[in-house]
matplotlib code that plots the C-alpha trace (Angstrom):
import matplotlib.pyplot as plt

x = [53.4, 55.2, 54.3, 55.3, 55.3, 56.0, 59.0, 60.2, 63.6, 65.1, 63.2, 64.3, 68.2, 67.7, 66.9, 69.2, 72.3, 70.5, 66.6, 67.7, 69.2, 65.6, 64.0, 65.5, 64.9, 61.4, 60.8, 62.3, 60.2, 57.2, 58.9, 59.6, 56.0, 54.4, 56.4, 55.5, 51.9, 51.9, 50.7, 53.3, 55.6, 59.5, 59.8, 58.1, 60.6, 63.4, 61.9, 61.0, 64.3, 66.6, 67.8, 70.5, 69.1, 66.7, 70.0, 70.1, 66.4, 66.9, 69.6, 67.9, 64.5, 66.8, 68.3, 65.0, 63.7, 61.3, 61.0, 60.6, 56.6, 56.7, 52.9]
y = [107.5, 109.4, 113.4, 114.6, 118.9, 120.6, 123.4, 125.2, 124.7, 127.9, 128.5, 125.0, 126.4, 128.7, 126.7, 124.5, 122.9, 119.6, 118.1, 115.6, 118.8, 120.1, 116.9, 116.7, 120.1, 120.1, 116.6, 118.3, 121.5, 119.1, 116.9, 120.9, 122.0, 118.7, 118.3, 122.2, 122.0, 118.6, 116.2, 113.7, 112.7, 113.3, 109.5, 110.1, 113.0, 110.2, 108.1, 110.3, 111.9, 108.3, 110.3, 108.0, 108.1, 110.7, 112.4, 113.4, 114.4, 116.6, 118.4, 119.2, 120.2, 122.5, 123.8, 124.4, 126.4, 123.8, 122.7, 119.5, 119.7, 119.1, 117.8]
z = [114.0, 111.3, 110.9, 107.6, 107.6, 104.0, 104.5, 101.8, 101.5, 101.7, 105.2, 106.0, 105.1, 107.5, 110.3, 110.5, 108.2, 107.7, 107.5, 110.7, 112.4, 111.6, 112.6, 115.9, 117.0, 115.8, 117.6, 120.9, 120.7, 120.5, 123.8, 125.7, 125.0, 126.3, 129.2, 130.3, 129.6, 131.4, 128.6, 129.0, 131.5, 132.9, 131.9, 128.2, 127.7, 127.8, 126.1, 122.8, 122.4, 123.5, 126.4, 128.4, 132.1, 134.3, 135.2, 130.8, 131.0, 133.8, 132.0, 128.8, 130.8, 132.3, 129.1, 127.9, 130.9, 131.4, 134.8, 136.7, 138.2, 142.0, 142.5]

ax = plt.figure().add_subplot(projection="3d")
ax.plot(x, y, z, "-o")
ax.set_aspect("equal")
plt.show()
């Protein structure tokens, strides 16, 4: 599926120094707040952002502040 959000540019220049930049970090806020609320998995977060191994995920959930769920 392919999300298309209008930014003006100038807002868009302040966020970041390039649309992918702005791409990627968008795509991972959408991953962080997923994975906290629960919607998708430790697995899915991987899988979304190309993340190498679990070892990757764990790091960036910890980056984020958004720790693994021990059910």
């Amino acid at each position: 599926m392919q999300i298309t959000i209008d930014i003006p540019d100038e807002i868009t220049e302040q966020l970041t120094e390039t649309p992918d930049q702005l791409q990627r970090h968008l795509l991972e806020l959408l991953v962080i707040e997923a994975y906290r609320t629960e919607r998708i998995t430790h697995f899915q977060v991987g899988q979304l952002l190309k993340l190498p191994s679990r070892w990757a995920v764990d790091e960036f959930l910890k980056t984020h502040q958004a720790y693994l769920h021990y059910n």
